[in-house]
C-alpha positions as CSV (number, residue, x, y, z in Angstrom):
1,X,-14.6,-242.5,-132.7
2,X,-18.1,-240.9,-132.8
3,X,-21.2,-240.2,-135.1
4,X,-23.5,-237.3,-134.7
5,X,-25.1,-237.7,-137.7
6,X,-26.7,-239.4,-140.9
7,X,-25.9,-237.3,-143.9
8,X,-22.1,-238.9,-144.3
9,X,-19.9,-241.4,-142.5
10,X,-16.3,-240.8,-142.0
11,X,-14.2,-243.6,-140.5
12,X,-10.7,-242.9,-139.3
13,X,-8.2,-245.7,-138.2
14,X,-5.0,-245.9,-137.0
15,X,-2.9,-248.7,-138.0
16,X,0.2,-250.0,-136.0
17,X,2.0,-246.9,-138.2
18,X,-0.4,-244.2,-137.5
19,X,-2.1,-244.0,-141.2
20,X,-5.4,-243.1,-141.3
21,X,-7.8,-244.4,-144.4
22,X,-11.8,-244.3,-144.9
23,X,-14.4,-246.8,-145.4
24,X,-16.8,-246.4,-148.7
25,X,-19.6,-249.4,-148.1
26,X,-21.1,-250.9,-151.3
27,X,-24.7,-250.9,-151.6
28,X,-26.2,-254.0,-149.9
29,X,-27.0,-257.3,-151.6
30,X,-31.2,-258.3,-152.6
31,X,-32.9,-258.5,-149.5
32,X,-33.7,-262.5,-150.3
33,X,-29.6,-262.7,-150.2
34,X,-28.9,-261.3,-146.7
35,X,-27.5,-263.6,-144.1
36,X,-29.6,-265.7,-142.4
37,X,-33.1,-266.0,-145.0
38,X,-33.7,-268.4,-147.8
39,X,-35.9,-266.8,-150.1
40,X,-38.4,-269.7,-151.3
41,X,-40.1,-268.2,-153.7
42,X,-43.8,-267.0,-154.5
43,X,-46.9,-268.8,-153.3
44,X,-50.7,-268.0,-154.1
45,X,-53.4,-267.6,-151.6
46,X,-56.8,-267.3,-151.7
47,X,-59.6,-265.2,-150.1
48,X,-60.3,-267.9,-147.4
49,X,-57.1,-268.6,-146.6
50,X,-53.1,-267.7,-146.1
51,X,-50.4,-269.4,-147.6
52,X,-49.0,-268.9,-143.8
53,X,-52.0,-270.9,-142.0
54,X,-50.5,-270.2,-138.7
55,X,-49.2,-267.0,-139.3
56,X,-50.0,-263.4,-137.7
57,X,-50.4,-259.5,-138.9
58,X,-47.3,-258.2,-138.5
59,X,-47.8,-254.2,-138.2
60,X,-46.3,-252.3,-140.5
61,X,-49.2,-250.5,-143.2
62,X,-49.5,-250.1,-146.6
63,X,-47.3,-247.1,-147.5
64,X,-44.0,-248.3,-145.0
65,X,-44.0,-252.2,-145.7
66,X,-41.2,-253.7,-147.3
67,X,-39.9,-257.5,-147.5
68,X,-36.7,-256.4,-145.2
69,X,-39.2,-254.6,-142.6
70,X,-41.4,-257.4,-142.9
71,X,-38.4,-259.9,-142.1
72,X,-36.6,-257.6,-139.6
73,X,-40.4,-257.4,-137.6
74,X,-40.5,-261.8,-138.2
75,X,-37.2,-262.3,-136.7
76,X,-37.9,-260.1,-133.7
77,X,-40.9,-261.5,-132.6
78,X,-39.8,-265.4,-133.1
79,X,-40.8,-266.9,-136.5
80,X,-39.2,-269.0,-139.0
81,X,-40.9,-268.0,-142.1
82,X,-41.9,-264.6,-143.5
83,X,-43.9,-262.6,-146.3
84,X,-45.3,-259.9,-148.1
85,X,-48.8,-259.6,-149.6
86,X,-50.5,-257.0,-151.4
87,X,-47.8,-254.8,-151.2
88,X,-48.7,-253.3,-147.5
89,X,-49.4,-257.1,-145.5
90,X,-46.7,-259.0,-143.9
91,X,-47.1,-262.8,-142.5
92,X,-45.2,-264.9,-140.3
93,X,-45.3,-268.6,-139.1
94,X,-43.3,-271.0,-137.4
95,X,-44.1,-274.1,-139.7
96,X,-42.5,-275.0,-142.9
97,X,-45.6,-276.3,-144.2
98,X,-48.4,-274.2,-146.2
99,X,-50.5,-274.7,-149.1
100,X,-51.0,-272.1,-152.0
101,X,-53.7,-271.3,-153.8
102,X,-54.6,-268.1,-156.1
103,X,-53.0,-264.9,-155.0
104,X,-48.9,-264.5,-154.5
105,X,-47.4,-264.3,-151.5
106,X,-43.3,-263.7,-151.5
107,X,-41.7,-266.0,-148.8
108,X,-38.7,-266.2,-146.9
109,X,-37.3,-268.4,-144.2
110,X,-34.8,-268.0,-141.4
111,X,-31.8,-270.1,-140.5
112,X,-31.4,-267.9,-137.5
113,X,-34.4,-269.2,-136.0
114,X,-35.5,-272.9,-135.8
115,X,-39.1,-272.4,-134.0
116,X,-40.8,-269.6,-132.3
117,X,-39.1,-270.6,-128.5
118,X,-36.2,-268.4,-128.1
119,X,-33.0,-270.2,-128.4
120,X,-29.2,-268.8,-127.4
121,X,-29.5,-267.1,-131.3
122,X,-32.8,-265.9,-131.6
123,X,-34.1,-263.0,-129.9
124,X,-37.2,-263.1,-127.4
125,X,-40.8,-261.5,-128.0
126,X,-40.7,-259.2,-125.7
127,X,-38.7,-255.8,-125.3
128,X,-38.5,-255.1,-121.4
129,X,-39.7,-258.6,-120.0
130,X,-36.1,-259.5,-119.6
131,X,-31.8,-258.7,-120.1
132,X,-29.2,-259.4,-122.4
133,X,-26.4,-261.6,-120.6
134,X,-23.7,-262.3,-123.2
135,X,-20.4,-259.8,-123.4
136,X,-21.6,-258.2,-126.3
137,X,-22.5,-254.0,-126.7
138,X,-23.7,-251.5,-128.9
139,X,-21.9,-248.6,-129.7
140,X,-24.8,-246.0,-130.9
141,X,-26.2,-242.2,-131.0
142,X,-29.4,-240.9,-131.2
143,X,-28.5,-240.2,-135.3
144,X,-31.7,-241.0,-136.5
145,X,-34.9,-239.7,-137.6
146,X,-36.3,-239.8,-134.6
147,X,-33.2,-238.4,-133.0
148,X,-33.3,-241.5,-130.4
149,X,-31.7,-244.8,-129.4
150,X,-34.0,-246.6,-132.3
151,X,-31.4,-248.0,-134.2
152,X,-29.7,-249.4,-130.6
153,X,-33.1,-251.0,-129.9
154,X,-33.4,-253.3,-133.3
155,X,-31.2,-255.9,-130.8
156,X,-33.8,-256.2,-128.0
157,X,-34.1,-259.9,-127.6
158,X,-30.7,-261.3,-129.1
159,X,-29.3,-262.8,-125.1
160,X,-25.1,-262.4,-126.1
161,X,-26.0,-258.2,-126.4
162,X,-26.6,-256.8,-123.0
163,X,-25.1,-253.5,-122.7
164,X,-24.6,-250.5,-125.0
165,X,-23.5,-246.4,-124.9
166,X,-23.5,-243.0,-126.7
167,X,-20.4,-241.5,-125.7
168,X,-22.0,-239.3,-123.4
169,X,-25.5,-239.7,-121.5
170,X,-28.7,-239.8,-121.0
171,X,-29.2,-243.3,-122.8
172,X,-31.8,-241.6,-125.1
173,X,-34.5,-244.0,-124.7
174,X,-32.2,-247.4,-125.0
175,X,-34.8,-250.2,-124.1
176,X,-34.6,-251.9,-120.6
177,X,-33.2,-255.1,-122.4
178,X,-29.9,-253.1,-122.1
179,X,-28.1,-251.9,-119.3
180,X,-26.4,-248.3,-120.5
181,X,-23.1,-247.1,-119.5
182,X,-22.6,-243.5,-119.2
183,X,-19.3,-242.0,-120.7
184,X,-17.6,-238.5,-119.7
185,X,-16.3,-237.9,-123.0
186,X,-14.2,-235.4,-122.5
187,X,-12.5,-233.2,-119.9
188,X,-15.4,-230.7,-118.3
189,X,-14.3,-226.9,-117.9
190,X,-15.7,-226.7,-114.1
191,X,-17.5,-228.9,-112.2
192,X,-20.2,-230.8,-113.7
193,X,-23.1,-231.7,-111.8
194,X,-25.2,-233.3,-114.6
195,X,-22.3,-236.0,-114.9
196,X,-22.6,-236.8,-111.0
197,X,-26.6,-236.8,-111.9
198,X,-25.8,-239.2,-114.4
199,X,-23.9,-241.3,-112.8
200,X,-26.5,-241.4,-109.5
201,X,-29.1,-242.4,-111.6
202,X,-30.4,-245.9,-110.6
203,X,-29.4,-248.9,-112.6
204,X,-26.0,-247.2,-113.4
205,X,-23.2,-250.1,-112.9
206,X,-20.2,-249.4,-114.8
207,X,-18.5,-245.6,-116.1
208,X,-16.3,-244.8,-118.7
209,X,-14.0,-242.1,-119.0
210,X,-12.5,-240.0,-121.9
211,X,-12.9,-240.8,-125.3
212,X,-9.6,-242.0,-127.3
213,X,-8.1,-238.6,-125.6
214,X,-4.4,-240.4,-126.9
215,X,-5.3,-239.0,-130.2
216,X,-5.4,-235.6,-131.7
217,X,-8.0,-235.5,-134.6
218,X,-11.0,-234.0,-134.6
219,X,-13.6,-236.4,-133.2
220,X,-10.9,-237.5,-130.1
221,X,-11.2,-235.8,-126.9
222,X,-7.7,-235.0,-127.1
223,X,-6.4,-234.6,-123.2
224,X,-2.8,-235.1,-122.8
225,X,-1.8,-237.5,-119.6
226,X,-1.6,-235.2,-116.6
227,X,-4.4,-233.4,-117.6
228,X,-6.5,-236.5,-118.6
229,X,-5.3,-238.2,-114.5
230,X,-6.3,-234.8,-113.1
231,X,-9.6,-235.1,-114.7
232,X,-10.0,-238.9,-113.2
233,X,-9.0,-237.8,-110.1
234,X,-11.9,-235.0,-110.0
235,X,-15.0,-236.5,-112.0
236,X,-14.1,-240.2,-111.3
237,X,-12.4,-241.1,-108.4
238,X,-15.4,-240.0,-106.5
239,X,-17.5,-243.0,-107.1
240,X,-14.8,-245.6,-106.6
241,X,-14.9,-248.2,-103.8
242,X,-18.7,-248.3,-103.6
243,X,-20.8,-250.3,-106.6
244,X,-20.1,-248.3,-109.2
245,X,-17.1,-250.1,-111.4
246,X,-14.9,-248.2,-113.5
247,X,-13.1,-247.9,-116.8
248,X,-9.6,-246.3,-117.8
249,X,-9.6,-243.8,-120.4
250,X,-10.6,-245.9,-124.2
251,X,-7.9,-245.4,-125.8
252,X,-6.8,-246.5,-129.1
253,X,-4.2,-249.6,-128.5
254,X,-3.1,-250.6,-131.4
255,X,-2.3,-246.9,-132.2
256,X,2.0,-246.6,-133.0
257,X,2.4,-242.9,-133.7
258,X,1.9,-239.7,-131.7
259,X,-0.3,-239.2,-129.5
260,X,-2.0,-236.3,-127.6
261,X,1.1,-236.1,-125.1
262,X,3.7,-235.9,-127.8
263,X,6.0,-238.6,-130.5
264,X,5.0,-241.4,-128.5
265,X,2.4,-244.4,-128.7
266,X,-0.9,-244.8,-127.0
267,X,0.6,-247.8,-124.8
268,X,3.0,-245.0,-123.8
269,X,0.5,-242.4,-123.2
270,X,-1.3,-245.4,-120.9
271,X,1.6,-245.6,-119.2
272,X,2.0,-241.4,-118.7
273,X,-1.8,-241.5,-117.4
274,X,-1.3,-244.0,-114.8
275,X,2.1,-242.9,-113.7
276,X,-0.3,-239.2,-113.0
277,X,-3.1,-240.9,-111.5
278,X,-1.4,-242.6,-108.7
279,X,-4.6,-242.2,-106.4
280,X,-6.9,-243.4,-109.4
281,X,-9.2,-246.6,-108.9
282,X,-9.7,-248.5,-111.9
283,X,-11.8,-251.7,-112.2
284,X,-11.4,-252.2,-115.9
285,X,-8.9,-251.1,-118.6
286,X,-10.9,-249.7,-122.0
287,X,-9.3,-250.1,-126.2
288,X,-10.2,-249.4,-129.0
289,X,-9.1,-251.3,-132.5
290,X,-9.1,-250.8,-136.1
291,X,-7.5,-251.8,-139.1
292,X,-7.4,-253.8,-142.2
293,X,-9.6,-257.3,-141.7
294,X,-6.9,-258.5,-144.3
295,X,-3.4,-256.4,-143.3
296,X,-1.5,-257.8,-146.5
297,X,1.7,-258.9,-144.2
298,X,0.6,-262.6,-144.3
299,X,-0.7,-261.8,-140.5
300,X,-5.1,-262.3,-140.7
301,X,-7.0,-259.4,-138.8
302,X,-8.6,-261.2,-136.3
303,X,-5.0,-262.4,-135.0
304,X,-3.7,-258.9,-135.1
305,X,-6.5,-257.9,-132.6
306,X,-6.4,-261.1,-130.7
307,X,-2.7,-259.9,-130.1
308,X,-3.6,-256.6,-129.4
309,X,-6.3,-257.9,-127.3
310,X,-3.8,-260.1,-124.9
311,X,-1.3,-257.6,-125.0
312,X,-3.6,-254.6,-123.4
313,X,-4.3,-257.8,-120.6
314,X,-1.1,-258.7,-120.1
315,X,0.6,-254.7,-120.1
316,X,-2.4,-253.3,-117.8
317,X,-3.2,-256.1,-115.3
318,X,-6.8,-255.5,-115.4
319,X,-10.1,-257.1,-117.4
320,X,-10.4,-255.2,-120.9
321,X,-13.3,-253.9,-122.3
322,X,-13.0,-253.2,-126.4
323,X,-15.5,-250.7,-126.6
324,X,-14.6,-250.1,-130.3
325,X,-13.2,-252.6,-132.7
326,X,-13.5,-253.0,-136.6
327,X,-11.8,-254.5,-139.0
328,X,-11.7,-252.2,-142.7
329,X,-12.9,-254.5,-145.4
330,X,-16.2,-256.0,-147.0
331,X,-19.4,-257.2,-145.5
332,X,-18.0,-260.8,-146.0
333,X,-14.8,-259.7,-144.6
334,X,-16.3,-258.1,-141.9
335,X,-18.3,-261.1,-141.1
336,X,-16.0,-263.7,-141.6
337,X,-13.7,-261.7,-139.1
338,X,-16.9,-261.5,-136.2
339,X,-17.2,-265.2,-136.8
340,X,-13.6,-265.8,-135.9
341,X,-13.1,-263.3,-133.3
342,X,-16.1,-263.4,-131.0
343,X,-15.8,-266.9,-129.8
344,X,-12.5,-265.9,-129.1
345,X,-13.7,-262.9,-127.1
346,X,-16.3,-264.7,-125.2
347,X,-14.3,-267.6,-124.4
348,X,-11.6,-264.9,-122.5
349,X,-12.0,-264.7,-118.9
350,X,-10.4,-261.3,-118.6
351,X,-12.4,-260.2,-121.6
352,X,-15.3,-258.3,-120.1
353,X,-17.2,-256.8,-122.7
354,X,-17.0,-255.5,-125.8
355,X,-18.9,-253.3,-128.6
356,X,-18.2,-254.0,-132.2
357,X,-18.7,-250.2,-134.2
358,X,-20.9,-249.4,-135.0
359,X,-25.1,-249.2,-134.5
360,X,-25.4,-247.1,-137.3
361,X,-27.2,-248.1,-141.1
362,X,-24.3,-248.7,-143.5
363,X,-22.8,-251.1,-140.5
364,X,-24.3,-253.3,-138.0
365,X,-27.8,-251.6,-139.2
366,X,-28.9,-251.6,-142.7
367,X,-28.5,-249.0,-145.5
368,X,-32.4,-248.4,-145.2
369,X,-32.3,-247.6,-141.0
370,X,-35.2,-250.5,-141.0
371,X,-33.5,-253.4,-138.9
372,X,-30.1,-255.5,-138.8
373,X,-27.4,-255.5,-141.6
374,X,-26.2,-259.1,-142.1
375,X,-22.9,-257.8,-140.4
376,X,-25.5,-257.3,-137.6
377,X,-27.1,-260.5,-137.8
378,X,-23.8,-261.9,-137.3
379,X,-22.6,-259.8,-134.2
380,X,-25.6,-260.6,-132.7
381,X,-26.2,-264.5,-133.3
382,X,-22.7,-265.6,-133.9
């Protein structure tokens, strides 16, 4: 599943019966109501002195500040408490404790973040002064106004996120924080030396291969299996055995219809693949999963991918990546399911990594393109 864009979203998901349904998201909740702040009300100041004593400028100017830029920008750079002054000013501190005086100032605190030391929830100061080590990725595109890897970049800092990718490559300007993993998305016409480029470029560690080609709609790369193991075997099997690891084709796992090879199941088309690619080298299986975050057959979500989960283990022998889960339902839903699940996940030894869909406003980025969604707060603090 991919984005190339910003005008409309469009999600399709398969269920374990091959229907297909679409995601509408509600229009997100006061800004002092997302996860993670406590708005606490409005203080005065004075001309000699902040209601924030020991807080700092935050950049952000007069015609673009806004309370959730000006708490997006405070939780990046460590503090506990945040506001907006004079419409275009926004002030951050790390004590609870300030006095008021004459003019009002509209403050905020954090829950994420207990002081301005970085802790295992709160993301660091700094954007390329150190790496993500936790299981989690971001799934992104350059879909934004500045037609780069912006949106990607809003979870510099939090330690579980150290990875993310764009189904395809270059990384389009994802911060150092991350390491980025290029994707052939589909099957090349003729040899592709910009892949091989790609792939040779330093800090390159992992590779991933063919994009949900088990399925047949429109944003699926569509390869049935001999094609898809000839294509491993050509743009692939090149780089295995030295320090390059990499990934089987993602496909869709909890998929139960037809797939790109015919009236058969995307386990079975796993199975088709790997019976082609006898002389493939694979360090790490890649799924995909969506459906309902409440299914309605007395079965929760998060157990239904769990299952699918173990079962992609257990059937392929190999450490799993999910590099695209979500479950269909509400913010609360949604988060309620991340809180559940990604313990799970990082508490998995053959659970390698993982990428919740999608970096994108309307889902882990908020409605406004200006920093987290509380859906994003929670896949990267939970």
């Amino acid at each position: 599943m991919e984005f190339w864009g910003l005008t409309f979203f469009l999600v399709l998901g398969f269920s374990l019966n091959a229907t297909c349904m679409t995601i509408n998201r509600a229009i997100p909740r006061a800004i002092e109501a997302r996860s993670g702040w406590t708005f606490l009300g409005c203080y005065a100041d004075n001309v000699s002195g902040r209601a924030l004593p020991n807080g700092e400028g935050v950049p952000g100017g007069t015609n673009a500040m806004t309370n959730e830029l000006c708490q997006s920008a405070c939780l990046l750079a460590g503090y506990v408490i945040a506001g907006t002054e004079y419409a275009g000013e926004c002030f951050s501190s790390t004590s609870s404790s300030f006095t008021s005086s004459s003019t009002s100032t509209k403050l905020s605190s954090s829950s994420t973040i207990s002081s301005s030391t970085s802790s295992s929830t709160s993301p660091v100061t700094t954007s390329s002064g150190g790496v993500g080590t936790g299981k989690r990725g971001l799934a992104y595109t350059d879909g934004n106004p500045d037609g780069n890897a912006a949106y990607a970049n809003f979870f510099v800092g939090y330690p579980k996120i150290s990875w993310g990718y764009d189904w395809g490559y270059p990384s389009q300007g994802l911060d150092s924080y991350f390491e980025f993993v290029p994707m052939l998305w589909g099957l090349p016409s003729g040899s592709d030396p910009s892949w091989t480029a790609a792939v040779q470029t330093a800090g390159t560690k992992n590779i991933l291969g063919f994009n949900e080609p088990d399925l047949t709609y429109s944003g699926s790369s569509n390869i049935i299996p001999a094609k898809a193991a000839a294509g491993y075997l050509t743009y692939m099997e090149p780089f295995a055995g030295g320090s390059i690891k990499i990934g089987m084709p993602n496909v869709l796992w909890n998929n139960g219809g037809s797939s790109s090879g015919g009236n058969y199941d995307s386990a079975v088309w796993t199975q088709y693949f790997l019976g082609n690619c006898t002389g493939c080298h694979f360090d790490f299986a890649a799924i995909h999963w969506y459906q309902d975050c409440d299914p309605g057959d007395g079965q929760s979500g998060a157990a239904w991918f769990q299952g699918n989960v173990t079962n992609a283990y257990e059937t392929l022998n190999l450490p799993v990546w999910i590099t695209e889960f979500q479950c269909y339902g509400s913010d609360a839903q949604q988060i309620a399911f991340l809180q559940q699940v990604l313990p799970w996940l990082d508490a998995q030894s053959y659970v390698g990594r993982y990428a919740y869909f999608g970096t994108f406003p309307g889902h882990t980025i908020n409605a406004n393109g200006t920093g987290l969604s509380d859906i994003g707060i929670a896949y990267a603090t939970t």
